[in-house]
C-alpha positions as CSV (number, residue, x, y, z in Angstrom):
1,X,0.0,0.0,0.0
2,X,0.7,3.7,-0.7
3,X,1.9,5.7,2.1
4,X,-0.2,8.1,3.7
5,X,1.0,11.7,2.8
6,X,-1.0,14.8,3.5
7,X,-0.5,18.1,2.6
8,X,-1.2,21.8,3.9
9,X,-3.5,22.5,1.0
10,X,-5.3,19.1,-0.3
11,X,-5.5,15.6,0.2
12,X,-3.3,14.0,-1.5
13,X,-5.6,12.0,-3.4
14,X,-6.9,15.0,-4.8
15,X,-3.8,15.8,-6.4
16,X,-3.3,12.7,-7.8
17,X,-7.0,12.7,-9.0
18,X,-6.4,16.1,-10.4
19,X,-2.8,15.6,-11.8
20,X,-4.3,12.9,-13.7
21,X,-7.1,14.0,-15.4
22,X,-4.4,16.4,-16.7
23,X,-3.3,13.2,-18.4
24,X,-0.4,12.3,-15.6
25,X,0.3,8.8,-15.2
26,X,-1.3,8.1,-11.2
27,X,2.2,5.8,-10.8
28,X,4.2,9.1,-12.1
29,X,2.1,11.3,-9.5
30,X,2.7,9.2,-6.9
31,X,6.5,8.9,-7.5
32,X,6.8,12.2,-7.5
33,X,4.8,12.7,-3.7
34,X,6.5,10.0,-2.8
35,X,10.1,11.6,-3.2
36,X,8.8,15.0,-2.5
37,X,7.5,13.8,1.2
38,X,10.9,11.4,1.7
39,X,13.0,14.4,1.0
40,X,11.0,16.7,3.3
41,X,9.4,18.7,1.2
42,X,6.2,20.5,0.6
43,X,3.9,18.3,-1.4
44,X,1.2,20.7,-3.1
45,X,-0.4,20.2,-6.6
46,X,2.1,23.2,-8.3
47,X,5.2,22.2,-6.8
48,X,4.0,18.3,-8.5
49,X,3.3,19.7,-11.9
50,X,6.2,21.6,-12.2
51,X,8.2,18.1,-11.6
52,X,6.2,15.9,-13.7
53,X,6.8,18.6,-16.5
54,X,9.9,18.0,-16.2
55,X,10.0,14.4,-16.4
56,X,10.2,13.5,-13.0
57,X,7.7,10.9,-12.7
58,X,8.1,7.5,-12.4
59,X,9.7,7.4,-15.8
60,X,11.9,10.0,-15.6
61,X,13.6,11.0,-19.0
62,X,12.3,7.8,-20.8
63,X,8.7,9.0,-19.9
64,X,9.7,12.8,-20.9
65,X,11.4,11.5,-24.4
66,X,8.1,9.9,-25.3
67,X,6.1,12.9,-24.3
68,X,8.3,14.6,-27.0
69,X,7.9,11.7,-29.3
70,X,12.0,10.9,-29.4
């Protein structure tokens, strides 16, 4: 099972939820909270976006060269 992470603004789930209507993989989003609230920091839907967008998900730069079609 998942780990339990909240956040200040949302449930977590909610991110995910929203990140992946955006078309996010849910195993990318939660990769990304899952690193984010290992290393200490502040898990909130932006600061997950901005890495996902930059091909910090779960598939890292093989996920982000597909994006891009390479």
């Amino acid at each position: 099972a998942a780990p339990q992470v909240s956040t200040s603004k949302m449930p977590v789930d909610k991110v995910v939820d929203d990140l992946a209507a955006m078309g996010f993989g849910r195993d990318d989003v939660r990769a990304v909270i899952k690193r984010l609230a290992e290393s200490g920091q502040s898990v909130d839907l932006n600061v997950v976006l901005d890495k996902l967008m930059n091909g910090e998900g779960a598939g890292g730069a093989a996920q982000r060269n597909r994006w891009f079609g390479r």
